[in-house]
C-alpha positions in Angstrom: -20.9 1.4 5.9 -20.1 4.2 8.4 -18.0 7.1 7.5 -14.4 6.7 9.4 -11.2 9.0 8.6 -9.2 7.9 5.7 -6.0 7.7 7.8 -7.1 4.3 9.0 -5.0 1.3 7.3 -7.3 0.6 4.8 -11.0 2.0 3.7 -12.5 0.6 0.0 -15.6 2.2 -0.9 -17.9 0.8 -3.6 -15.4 -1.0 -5.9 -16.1 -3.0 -9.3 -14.5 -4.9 -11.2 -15.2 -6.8 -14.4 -12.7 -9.2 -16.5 -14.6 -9.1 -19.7 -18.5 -10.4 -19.2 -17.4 -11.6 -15.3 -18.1 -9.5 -12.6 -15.3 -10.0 -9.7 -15.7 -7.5 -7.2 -19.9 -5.6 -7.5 -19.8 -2.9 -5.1 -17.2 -4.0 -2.5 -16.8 -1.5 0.7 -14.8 -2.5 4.0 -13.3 -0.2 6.3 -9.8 -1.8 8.5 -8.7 0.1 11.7 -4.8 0.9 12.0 -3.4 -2.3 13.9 -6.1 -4.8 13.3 -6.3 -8.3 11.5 -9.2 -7.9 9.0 -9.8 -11.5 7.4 -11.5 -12.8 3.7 -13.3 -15.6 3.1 -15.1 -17.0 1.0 -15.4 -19.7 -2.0 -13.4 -20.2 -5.4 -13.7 -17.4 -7.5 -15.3 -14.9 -4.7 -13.0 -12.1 -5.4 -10.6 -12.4 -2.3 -7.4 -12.3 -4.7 -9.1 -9.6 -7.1 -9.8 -7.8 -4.4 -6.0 -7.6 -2.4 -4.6 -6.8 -6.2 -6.4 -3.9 -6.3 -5.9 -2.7 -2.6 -2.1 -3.2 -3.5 -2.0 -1.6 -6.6 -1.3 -4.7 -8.4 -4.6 -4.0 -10.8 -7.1 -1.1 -11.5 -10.5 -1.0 -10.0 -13.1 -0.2 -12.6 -14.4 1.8 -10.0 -15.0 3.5 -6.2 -12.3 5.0 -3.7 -9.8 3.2 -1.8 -7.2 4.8 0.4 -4.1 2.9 1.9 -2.7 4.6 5.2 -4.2 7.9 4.4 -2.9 6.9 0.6 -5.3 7.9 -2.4 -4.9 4.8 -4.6 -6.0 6.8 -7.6 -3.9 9.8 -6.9 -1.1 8.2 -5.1 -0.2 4.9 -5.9 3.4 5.2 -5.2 2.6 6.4 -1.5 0.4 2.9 -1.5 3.4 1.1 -2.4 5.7 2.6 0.0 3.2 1.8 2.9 2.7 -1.6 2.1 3.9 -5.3 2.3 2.7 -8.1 0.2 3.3 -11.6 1.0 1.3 -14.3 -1.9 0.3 -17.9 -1.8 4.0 -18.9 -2.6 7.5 -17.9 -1.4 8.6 -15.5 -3.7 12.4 -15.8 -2.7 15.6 -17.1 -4.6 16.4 -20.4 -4.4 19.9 -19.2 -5.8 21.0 -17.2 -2.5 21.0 -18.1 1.0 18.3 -16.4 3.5 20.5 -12.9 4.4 21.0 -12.5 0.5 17.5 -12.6 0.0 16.7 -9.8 2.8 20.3 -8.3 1.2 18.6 -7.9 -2.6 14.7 -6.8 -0.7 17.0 -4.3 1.7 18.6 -2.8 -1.5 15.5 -2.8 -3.5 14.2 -0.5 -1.0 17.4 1.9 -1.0 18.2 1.3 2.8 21.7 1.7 2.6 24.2 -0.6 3.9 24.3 0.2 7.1 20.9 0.6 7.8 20.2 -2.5 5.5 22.6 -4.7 7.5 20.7 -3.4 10.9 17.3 -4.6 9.3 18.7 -7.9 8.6 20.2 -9.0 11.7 16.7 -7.4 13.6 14.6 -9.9 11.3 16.6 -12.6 11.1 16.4 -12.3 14.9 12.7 -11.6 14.8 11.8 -14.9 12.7 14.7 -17.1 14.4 16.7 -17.7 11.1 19.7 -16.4 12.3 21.3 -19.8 12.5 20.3 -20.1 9.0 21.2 -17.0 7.8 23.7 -18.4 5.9 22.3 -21.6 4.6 21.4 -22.1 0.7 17.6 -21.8 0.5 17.5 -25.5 -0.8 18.1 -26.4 3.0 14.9 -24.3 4.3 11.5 -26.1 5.5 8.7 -25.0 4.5 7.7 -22.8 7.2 11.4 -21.8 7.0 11.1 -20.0 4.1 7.1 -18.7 4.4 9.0 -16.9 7.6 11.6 -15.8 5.3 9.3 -14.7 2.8 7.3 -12.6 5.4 10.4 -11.2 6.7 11.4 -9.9 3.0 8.2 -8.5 3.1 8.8 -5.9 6.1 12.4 -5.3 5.1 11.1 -1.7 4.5 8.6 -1.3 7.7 5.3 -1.1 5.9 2.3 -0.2 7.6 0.0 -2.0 6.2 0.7 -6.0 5.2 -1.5 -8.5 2.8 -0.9 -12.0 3.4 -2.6 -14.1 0.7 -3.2 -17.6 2.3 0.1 -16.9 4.4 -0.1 -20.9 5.8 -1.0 -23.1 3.3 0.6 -25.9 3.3 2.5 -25.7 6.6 2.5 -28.0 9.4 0.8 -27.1 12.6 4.0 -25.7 14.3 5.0 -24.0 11.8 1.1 -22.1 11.0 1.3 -21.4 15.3 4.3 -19.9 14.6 2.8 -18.0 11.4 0.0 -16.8 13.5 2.3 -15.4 16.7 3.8 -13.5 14.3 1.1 -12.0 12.8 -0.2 -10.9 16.5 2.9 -9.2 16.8 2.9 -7.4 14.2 -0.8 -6.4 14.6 0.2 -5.4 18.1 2.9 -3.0 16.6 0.4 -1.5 15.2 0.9 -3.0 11.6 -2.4 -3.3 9.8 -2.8 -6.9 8.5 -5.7 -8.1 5.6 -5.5 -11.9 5.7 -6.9 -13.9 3.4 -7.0 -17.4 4.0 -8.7 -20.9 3.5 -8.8 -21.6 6.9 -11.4 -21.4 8.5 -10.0 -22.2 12.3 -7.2 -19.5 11.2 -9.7 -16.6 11.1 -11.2 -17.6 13.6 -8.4 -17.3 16.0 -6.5 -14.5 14.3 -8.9 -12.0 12.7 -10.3 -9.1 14.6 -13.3 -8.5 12.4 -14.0 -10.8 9.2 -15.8 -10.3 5.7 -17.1 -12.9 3.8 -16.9 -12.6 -0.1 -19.4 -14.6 -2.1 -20.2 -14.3 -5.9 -18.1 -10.2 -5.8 -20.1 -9.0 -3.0 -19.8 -9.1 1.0 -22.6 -11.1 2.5 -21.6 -11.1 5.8 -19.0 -8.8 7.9 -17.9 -8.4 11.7 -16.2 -9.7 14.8 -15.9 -13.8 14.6 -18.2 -13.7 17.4 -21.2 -11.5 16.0 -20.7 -13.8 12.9 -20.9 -17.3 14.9 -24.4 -15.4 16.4 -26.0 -14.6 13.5 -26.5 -18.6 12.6 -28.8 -21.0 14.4 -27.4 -24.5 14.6 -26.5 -25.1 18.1 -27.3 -28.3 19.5 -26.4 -30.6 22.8 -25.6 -34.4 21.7 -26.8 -37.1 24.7 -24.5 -40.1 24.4 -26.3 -43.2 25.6 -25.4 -46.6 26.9 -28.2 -48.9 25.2 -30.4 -48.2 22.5 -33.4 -48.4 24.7 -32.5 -45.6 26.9 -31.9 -43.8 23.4 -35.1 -44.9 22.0 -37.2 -43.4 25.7 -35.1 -40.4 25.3 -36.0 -39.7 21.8 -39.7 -40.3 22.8 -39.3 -37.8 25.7 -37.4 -35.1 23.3 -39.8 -35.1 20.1 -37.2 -32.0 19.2 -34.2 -34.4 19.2 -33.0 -36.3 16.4 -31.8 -39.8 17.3 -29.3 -41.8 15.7 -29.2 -45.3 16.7 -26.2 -46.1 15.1 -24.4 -44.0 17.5 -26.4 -43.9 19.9 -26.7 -40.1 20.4 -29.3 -38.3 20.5 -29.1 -34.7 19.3 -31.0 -31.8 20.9 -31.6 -28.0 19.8 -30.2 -25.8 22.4 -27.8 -22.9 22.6 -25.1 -24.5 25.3 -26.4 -22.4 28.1 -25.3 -23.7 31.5 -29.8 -23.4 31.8 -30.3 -25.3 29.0 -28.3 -27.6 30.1 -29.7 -27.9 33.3 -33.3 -28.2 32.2 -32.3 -31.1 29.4 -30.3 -33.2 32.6 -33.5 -32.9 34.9 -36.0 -33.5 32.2 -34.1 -36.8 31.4 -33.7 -37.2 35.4 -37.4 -37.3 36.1 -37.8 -39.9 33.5 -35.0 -42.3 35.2 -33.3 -42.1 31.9 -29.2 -42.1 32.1 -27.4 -39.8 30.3 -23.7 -41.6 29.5 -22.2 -38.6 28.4 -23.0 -35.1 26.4 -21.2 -32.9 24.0 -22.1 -29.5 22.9 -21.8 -28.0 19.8 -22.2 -24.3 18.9 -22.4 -22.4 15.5 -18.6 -22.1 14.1 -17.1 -20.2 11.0 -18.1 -23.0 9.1 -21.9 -22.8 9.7 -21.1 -18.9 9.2 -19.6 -19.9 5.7 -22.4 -22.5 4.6 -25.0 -20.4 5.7 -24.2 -17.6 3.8 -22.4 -18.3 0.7 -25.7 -20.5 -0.8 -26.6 -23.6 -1.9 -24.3 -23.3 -4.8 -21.3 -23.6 -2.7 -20.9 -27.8 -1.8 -17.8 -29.9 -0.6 -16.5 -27.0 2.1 -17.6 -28.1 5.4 -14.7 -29.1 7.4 -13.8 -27.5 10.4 -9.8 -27.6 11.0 -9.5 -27.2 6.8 -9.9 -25.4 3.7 -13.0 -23.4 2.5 -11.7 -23.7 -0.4 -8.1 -22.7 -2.6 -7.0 -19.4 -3.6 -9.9 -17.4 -5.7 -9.9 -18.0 -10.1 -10.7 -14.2 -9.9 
């Protein structure tokens, strides 16, 4: 890990921790620039939740550094606090109150004032558009209705730095787009986000730079991008008409792997326009007809199979969980 300033949102140098004979978190270092959306994967019981606890306070490292917008967490764990947002798995708002009595009881919690408190609650009810709700009993809310409100709650006091702990589970698709252009906001505001999630499409489009946590330890880190190319697994699929054409196209490919049931016939390649070109006029020459082709290139999920292990099974589905929330 390179050395950065500690001013950044968040930096985490070789922390461990242990719950009893279980190791959690075995040497755990990542470093988060001011502004971006840093993203955690991995598979139950990884260390994702043990490790946003400790980054906000929640628990004690056994060991290593961690600062929090230039925050010692050692030395200064009420600056942490005061720089930071949390926002779980579940809505923590009351049921009781409507949604401006919840950001009422957060904006008094952190001593605004009532002016200022009643400025910061007509700015997010605007910001999330509740303020047709604002009144409304929180029985009434949808769900993404009140995972907005909860996020809201959450920057009553402004915090630089945010952790959103599977922010969209369970939400419909409007509501998680809606979940997601609000998280680009704020990361545009120059808020520092750490997302985990069990989505694997929602890193993918939201994350600036993603670590995967396997077994307490980071086994793979960087851009979606440099992730995706680390993995082989591309492949071209030729969609035929009849099973003979397959059948001379499988003969002429001894790389491809036919499936006659289908009739497709799938083909190594990394979906260059080139390789493309040379699989078309290889199957030309032959006078075999090509009904259609789809590509396919390495995604987060070959990322996440690939290096989480053999003993991670039952996870590979593209638009869906890894997995739940961590057991530690």
């Amino acid at each position: 890990m390179s050395d950065r300033p500690i001013d950044e949102g968040i930096v985490a140098q070789g922390v461990c921790k242990s719950f009893g004979a279980q190791l959690a978190l075995d040497n755990v270092s990542l470093s988060v620039e001011r502004g971006a959306i840093y993203s955690l994967l991995g598979p139950n019981g990884a260390g994702k939740t043990t490790l946003v606890r400790i980054l906000s306070t929640l628990i004690p490292a056994d060991s290593g550094a961690v600062h929090v917008a230039g925050h010692d967490l050692l030395s200064d764990p009420d600056g942490v606090r005061a720089a930071i947002g949390v926002t779980g798995q579940f809505s923590a708002v009351d049921n009781l109150l409507t949604g401006a009595e919840n950001l009422r009881l957060m904006a008094d919690l952190r001593h605004l004032g009532r002016r200022e408190g009643q400025r910061r609650i007509g700015e997010l009810l605007e910001q999330f558009d509740l303020t047709a709700a604002a009144d409304r009993p929180l029985s009434t809310y949808s769900g993404g209705m009140r995972r907005r409100l909860d996020l809201a709650m959450t920057l009553v006091g402004q915090p630089k730095v945010i952790f959103l702990d599977e922010p969209t589970t369970g939400l419909d698709p409007r509501s998680r787009l809606i979940m997601w252009d609000i998280v680009r906001q704020l990361a545009s505001a120059g808020v520092t986000v750490l997302l985990t999630t069990q989505y694997l499409d929602e890193a993918d489009r939201l994350a600036d730079r993603i670590a995967v946590l396997d077994q307490g330890r980071i086994v793979a880190e960087g851009t979606p991008a440099e992730l995706k190319g680390r993995v082989s697994g591309g492949h071209v699929r030729a969609h035929f008409a009849r099973l003979d054409l397959l059948r001379a196209a499988a003969h002429l490919i001894p790389a491809g792997a036919p499936d006659e049931e289908q009739l497709v016939l799938q083909v190594p390649a990394d979906g260059s326009v080139e390789s493309l070109r040379q699989l078309l006029e290889e199957l030309h020459r032959a006078d075999i007809d090509v009904d259609r082709l789809s590509i396919h290139t390495p995604d987060l999920d070959d990322v996440f199979l690939a290096v989480t292990g053999s003993h991670v099974s039952g996870q590979r589905n593209p638009a869906h969980p890894a997995r739940g929330a961590d057991a530690a």
